[in-house]
Each structure stands twice: as C-alpha cells, then as structure tokens.
N, C-alpha and C positions, 0 to 999 in steps of 0.2 A: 498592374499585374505583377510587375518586378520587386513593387511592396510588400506586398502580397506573400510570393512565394518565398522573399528573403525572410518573411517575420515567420513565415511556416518552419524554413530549414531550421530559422535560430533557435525556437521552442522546442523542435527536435533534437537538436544538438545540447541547450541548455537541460532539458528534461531528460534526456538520457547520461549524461553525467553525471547526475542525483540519482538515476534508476541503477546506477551498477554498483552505489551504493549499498552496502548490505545495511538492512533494516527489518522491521515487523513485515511488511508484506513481502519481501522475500524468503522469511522465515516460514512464514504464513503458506506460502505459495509452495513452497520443496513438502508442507508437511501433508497439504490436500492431493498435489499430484501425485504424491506414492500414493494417496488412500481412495482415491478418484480416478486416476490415471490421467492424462495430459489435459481435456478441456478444462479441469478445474482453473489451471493456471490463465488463460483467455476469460473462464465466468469470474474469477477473482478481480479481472483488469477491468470486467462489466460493471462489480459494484465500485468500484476505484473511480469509472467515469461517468458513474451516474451522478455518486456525489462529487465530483466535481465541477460538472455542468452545474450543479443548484451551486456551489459555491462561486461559481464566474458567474452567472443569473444574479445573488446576492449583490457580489462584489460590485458590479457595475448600476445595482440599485441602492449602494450608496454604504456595502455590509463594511465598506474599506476604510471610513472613518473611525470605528472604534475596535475594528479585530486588532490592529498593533497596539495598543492600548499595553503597558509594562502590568497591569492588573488582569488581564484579559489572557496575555501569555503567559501569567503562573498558575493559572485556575486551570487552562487547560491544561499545562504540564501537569498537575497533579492527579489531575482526572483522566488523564491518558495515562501517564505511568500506572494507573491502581489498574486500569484495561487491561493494561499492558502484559501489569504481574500476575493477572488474574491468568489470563490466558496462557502466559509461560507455564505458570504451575500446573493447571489440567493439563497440558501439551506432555510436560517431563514425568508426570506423575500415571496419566496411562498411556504410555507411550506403548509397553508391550500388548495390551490389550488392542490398540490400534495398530498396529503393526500385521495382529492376525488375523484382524477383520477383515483388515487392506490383501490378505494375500490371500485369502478363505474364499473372499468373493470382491462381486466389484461394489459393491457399498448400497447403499439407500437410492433406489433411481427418483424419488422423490425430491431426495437433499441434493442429489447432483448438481440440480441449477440452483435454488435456495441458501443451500450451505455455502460453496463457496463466493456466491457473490455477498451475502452478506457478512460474510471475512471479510471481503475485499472492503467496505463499508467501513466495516470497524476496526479492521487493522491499521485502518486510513488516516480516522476519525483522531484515535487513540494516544496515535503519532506527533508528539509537537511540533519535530520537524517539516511533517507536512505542513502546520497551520504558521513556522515559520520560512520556508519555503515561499508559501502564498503571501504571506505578508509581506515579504522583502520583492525578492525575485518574480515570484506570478504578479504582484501587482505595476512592479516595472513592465512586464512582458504588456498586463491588459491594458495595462493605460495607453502603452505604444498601439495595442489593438483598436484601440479605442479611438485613436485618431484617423482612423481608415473606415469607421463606420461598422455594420453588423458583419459585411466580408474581414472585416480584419479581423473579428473577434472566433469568427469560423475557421478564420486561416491560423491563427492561435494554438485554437482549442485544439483542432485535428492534427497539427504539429507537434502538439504536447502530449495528447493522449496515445498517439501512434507510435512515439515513442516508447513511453510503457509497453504499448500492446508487443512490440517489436522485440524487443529484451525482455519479457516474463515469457513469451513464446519458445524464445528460445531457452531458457532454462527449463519450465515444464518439457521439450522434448529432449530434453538431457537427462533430467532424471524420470519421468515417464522410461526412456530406453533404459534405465540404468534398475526399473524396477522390477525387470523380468530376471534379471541376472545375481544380482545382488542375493546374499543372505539375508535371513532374519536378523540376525545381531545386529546388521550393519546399518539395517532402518530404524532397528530401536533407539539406537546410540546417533544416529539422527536425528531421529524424535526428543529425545531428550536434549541433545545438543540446542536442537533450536528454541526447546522449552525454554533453559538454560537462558539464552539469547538474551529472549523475549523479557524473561524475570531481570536480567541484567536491565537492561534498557529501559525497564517499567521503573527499578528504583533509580534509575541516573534522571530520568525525566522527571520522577514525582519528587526527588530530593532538590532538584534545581527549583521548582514549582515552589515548595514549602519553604526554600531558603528567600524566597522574595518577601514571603509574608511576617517570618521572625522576627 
C-alpha cells in the first residue's frame, strides 16, 4: 500500500509541474470557460483523460516501442504544430465575434459537453510535448507502474490525471469569476492573446518537426 500511495503522490507532483506549464490546453481552457462558463474547463480535462487512458492501454500493450522513435517525434511535431496554427488563427481571427456570443448567452447546450471535451482531445493530441512527456517521463512513471501490477497502473493513472483535474479546476474558477466582471475588450484581447499563443507554438513545434527531415 506504501507503494502504492508513493507512486500516486509522485504522478501528482510530477504531473502538476508540467500542468502549470503554460501551453495549448491552458490556452484552450481560458478561451472555452469565458465562452461556456466554468465546466468547460473539468469537460476539457474529460477529453485530456480519455485519451490518455487509450494512450497507457497502448503503452503497456507494447505502443512504447516505437512512439520515441527520432522519425516518429518529427511527424508528430509537424502535424501538431499545423493543429496547433490552425487553431490559434480561428481563435485570433474571431475572437470578437466570440467574445459576444460568450456574453449574449450561454452558448450551444448541445456543444457544452462535445465541444469542450473534444479540445481537450485535440489540444492534447496536437501537442508534441505531450507525446514527449509520455515518451520520457510517463513511460518512466508506467513502467514503475507496472511493476506493482494493474493497482499500480491505477494508482499512476489517478495521481496523474488528478492532478490536471486539480489545477485546470482551479483556473476555470478564476476566470469563470473573472467573466462576470471583466469588459468586452478585455476578453477579446484574450482571445486573441491566446490565438496568438497557440500560432506561436504551432510554428515552434512544426518548424522543430520539419528541421528533422531537411
């Protein structure tokens, strides 16, 4: 049990160090909870841990042999950064038109659970750091997991994903409260800020990606 709840604490502490990171699903996250209001940021951490349970399923079915692959990690830096840039630019480009939807009403009750989790997904996906994260770090963690059997891989999982849940939670109710008060300008020029982000980090990742293959 001592194993257990130590490999729990470490995934929590290791995983939240990388979560306070600013990156795509942080960006992701500030721009759905103005336009959704607070759950977005919890259903965004829903599609974040969906795929990653199929990514530890994978991993421990053998996906760990060719994802660090130096061919493997340029393909997807490229294809995440093009995600990446795609997303920043609709984000910066109708930022004002979002912005008034987000304050007009409370948005599409259909997309509420759909939309943000499938950001969460793709904002995920997109990410090379994620897939280098997992490669380095999460496959140290699962293999430790792995040595304690299907509980250690639980005890893992729930320390790593709790962690997220635990810090986007708290950001979604920071700016959720900060959405009632705030001006228009000040969400646009967020909006676009994080578009902004997004476009940055889409060419830092896809030009690391393409510099492999020259």
């Amino acid at each position: 049990m001592s194993q257990l709840f130590f490999l729990f604490c470490s995934a929590f502490v290791i995983t939240l160090s990388g979560a306070l990171s600013p990156g795509p699903v942080l960006t992701a996250t500030i721009s759905e909870v103005m336009k959704r209001g607070f759950w977005a940021g919890p259903l965004i951490m829903l599609g974040h841990a969906i795929l990653e349970i199929c990514l530890l399923i994978a991993i421990v079915a053998g996906l760990a042999r060719w994802i660090t692959l130096p061919e493997v990690m340029a393909t997807l830096g490229v294809v995440g950064g093009f995600l990446l840039l795609v997303m920043g630019t609709h984000m910066a480009l109708t930022a004002k038109a979002a912005v008034e939807k987000a304050l007009s009403d409370h948005g599409d009750s259909r997309m509420a659970i759909r939309g943000p989790v499938l950001t969460g997904i793709i904002t995920s996906i997109s990410n090379p750091y994620w897939t280098l994260w997992w490669a380095t770090i999460g496959l140290g963690l699962a293999a430790t997991a792995l040595k304690l059997g299907a509980a250690g891989i639980v005890s893992f999982y729930m320390g790593h994903i709790l962690s997220d849940l635990a810090w986007y939670s708290i950001v979604s109710a920071a700016v959720a409260s900060g959405r009632r008060i705030c001006p228009p300008w000040v969400y646009r020029a967020l909006f676009v800020f994080c578009g902004l982000v997004l476009v940055g980090l889409g060419v830092f990742f896809g030009s690391t990606g393409v510099a492999y293959f020259v």
